[in-house]
Residue, then its C-alpha position, 0 to 999 in steps of 0.5 A: x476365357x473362351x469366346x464364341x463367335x456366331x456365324x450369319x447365314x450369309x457367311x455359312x452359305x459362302x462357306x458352303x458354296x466355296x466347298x464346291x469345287x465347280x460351284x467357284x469354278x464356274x463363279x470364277x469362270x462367270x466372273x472373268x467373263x463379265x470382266x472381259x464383256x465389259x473391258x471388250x472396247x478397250x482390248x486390241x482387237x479388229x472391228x467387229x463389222x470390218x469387212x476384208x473380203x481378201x480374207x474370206x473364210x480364213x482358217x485360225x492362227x497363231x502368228x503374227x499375234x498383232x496385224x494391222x487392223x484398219x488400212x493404214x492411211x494417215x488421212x483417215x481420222x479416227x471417227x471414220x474408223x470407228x465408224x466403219x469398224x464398230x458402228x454407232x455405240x453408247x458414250x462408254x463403248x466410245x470413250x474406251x474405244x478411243x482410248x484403244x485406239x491411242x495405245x494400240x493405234x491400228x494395231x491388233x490381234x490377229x485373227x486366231x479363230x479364223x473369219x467368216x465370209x465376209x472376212x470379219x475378224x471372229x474373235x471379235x465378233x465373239x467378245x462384241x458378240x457376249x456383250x449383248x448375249x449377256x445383256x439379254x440373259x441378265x436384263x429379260x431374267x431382271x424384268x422377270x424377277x420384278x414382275x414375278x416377286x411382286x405378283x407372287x408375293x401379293x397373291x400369296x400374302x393376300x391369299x382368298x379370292x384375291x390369290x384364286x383370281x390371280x393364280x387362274x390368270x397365271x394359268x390361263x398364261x400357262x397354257x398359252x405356247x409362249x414361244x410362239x408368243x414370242x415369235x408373233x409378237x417379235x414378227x409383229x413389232x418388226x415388220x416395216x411399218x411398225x419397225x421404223x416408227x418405233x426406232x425413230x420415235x421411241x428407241x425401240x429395236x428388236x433388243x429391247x422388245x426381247x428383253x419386254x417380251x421374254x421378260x414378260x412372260x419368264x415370271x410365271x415360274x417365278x410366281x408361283x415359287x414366290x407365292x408357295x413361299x409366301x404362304x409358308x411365312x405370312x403367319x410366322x411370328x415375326x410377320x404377326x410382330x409386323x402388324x401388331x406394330x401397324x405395318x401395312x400390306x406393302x411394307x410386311x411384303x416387301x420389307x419383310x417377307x420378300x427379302x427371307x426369300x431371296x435365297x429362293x430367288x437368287x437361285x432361281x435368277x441363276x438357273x433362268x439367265x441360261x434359259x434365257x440365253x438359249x431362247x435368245x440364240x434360238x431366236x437369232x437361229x431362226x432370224x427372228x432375234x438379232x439383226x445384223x450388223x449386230x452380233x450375238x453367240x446366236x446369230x454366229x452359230x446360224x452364221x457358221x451353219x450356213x457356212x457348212x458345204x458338201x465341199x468343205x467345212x467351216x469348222x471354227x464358225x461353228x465350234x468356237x461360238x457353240x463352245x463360247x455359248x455352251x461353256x457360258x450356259x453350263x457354267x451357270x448351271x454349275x453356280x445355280x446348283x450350288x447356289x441352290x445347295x449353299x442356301x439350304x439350311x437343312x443340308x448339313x455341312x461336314x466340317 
């Protein structure tokens, strides 16, 4: 008896996608670095924030693979140390930095992509440094996508007059240069007297405006896809099914149309997370993203310009964060393409 077994859009779209060879590797590659981001307070490496002018401007090596880390003294409890080499950090980043420090003690790998003017260690400041380059790319693409499916969807579903006024307002926005936006309202929030207030009484510092502010302004995009496709499927028949069983408005947009449309959006999230990144790094070009003793991809590229001369080149504070930065943005490119192609339906797949 011969049987046939059905394939669910999902499983022919993993298969599509795992046809592409630089879709997976770019997964693989997107994969390993999230892996790294996370486990970074656990690996042996110097503190990010060390300084040890003695060691100001030196070149890459390859042995000794392991140096002392921290001075040496027994006296020094661990809470110093961490202190002077990694600066405050959240319950999780502390709890594996500890147990770092009990398996490798002040030990750690030596500084195979150089340091930078004030000695400190490069690759570690690169690891430390994707944790929050990645963070920002992920979080501001989040804030985007909540605002973006959400008014999209309800303009598109409502359609009328409701959809006429809330699309003018998207292009009003539109027409505002939303980099200088960004660069105000940063410049803004960050001047002394406001700056304080806000850390002080609310936790706010320059990150979390990024994340707001970029966030707040990537959706436009994002909701004029979702509404062009919303319009293609509110009179479907399943959607006339919904309300003639007495769905109201909120439960047939996000209980029905939203998710047939997270192939769109997933694609979508995929191609503006690098968006995002690169705005973030040109931001901490100009001084205007991440402040130090923070570190980002962004702010070790300006760093290693700087560090340019007449006399003499740099050049591995320039390479390996450009390298870390391009290789990351290409990387999701490559899986947004693919993405893009695995979820199309009318693509035919050769077999």
């Amino acid at each position: 008896m011969n049987t046939t077994h059905g394939t669910s859009l999902g499983q022919d779209a993993w298969r599509r996608l795992r046809r592409n060879r630089a879709a997976m590797l770019s997964l693989w590659f997107l994969a390993m670095l999230c892996i790294l981001t996370v486990l970074t307070p656990l690996l042996p490496l110097q503190g990010p924030r060390l300084v040890d002018t003695s060691r100001q401007f030196a070149a890459p090596v390859v042995w000794p693979l392991v140096e002392p880390s921290m001075p040496a003294g027994g006296e020094r409890n661990t809470d110093a140390v961490l202190s002077e080499g990694f600066g405050e950090l959240g319950p999780v980043s502390d709890a594996l930095l500890r147990l770092r420090m009990a398996m490798f003690g002040n030990w750690s790998i030596a500084s195979i992509c150089g340091t930078d003017k004030l000695g400190r260690d490069l690759l570690s400041r690169l690891c430390w440094g994707a944790r929050i380059s990645l963070a920002v790319g992920v979080v501001a693409t989040l804030v985007s996508l909540v605002i973006g499916v959400s008014y999209g969807a309800v303009a598109g579903y409502m359609g009328g007059r409701i959809d006429n006024l809330m699309m003018r307002f998207v292009d009003v926005l539109y027409s505002i240069p939303f980099i200088f936006v960004v660069i105000f309202l940063i410049t803004i929030l960050s001047a002394e007297g406001i700056k304080e207030p806000l850390e002080e009484k609310y936790g706010i510092n320059r990150i979390v405006i990024f994340f707001v502010v970029v966030g707040a302004i990537y959706w436009l995009t994002m909701a004029r896809v979702v509404r062009g496709q919303v319009i293609s499927l509110k009179h479907e028949p399943f959607i006339e099914a919904a309300r003639t069983i007495g769905a109201g408005h909120g439960r047939i947009i996000f209980y029905h149309i939203v998710p047939n449309l997270l192939s769109v959006v997933i694609v979508y999230l995929t191609l503006t997370v690098p968006r995002v990144m690169l705005f973030e790094a040109f931001l901490s070009f100009l001084g205007l993203g991440v402040e130090p003793p923070d570190v980002s991809w962004g702010l070790l590229a300006n760093e290693g310009v700087g560090a340019i001369t007449p006399v003499r080149i740099y050049w591995w504070l320039v390479i390996f964060p450009g390298l870390a930065l391009g290789l990351t943005l290409l990387a999701l490119n490559f899986l947004g393409d693919g993405l893009r192609d695995a979820l199309d339906p009318r693509i035919k797949d050769p077999r």
